[in-house]
N, C-alpha and C positions, 0 to 999 in steps of 0.2 A: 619419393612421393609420400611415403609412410613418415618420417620426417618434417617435410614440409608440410604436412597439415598436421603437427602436433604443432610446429612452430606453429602455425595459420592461428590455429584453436587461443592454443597460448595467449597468441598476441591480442586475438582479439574479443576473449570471454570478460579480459577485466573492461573493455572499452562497452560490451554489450551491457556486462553487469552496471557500469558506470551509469551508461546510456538509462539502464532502464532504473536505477537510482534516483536519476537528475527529474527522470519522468515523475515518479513520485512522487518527487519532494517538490514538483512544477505543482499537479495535480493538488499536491497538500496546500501550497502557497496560492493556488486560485480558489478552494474551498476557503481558506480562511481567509482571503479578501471576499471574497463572498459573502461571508457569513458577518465577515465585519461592516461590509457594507452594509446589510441586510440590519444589523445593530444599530448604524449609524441612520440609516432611516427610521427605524422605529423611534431610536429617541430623540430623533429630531421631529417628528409626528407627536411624538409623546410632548415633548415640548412645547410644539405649537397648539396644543391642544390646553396643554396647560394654560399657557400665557393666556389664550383665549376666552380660558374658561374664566380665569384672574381676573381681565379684563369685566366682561359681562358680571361677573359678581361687585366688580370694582363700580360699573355702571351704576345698576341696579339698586347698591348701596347708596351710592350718590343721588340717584333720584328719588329714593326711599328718604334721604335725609335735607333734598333741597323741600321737596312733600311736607317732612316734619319742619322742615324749619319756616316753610311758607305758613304752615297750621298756627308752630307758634310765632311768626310775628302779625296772623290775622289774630291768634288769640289774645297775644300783646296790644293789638292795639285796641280790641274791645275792651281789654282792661283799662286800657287808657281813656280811652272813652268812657268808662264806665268810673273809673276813676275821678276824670275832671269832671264829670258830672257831679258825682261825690264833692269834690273839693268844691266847686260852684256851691252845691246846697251848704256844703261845712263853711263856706264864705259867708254866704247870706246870713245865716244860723249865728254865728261869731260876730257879724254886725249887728244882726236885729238883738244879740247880747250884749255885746260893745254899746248900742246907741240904749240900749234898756236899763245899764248899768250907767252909764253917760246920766242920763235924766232921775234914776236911784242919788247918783250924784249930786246932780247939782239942788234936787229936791234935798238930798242931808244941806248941803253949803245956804241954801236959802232958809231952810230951817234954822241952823247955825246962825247964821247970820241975823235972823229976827228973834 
């Protein structure tokens, strides 16, 4: 008897120690998928939160500058406007020059000529 449960013991302390080894290193291996999974949520959270934020600034910039660019092509075109208006007067001006020098003109050639 005395024997047989030394063998017993023997046989089966490394199989219990094993046992309660393999537990541990289970236990260790479900914490650290755990924990990694728990990682991998956050920065895929993190992530999406970023891209989002990217996004909405990305937005917001773009409406900011369709804004500016609508400003300046209404300001452009008052320029433009305000321009050919300018050049309309700068036209007349150069002609009522043009036809005043024109008759300067031809008043020397008639004098000239008498």
């Amino acid at each position: 008897m005395v024997g047989n449960r030394t063998r017993d013991r023997r046989i089966t302390s490394p199989t219990r120690y094993n046992s309660r080894f393999v537990f541990g290193v289970a236990k260790l291996t479900t914490a650290a998928a755990a924990a990694a999974a728990a990682v991998v949520v956050v920065v895929v959270v993190v992530v999406v939160v970023v891209v989002v934020v990217v996004v909405v600034v990305v937005v917001v910039v773009a409406m900011m500058m369709m804004v500016m660019m609508m400003r300046m092509i209404m300001i452009r075109i008052m320029m433009m406007k305000m321009m050919t208006m300018m050049r309309m007067m700068m036209m007349i001006m150069m002609m009522m020059t043009i036809l005043r020098l024109d008759f300067f003109c031809l008043e020397l050639q008639s004098i000239e000529m008498a």
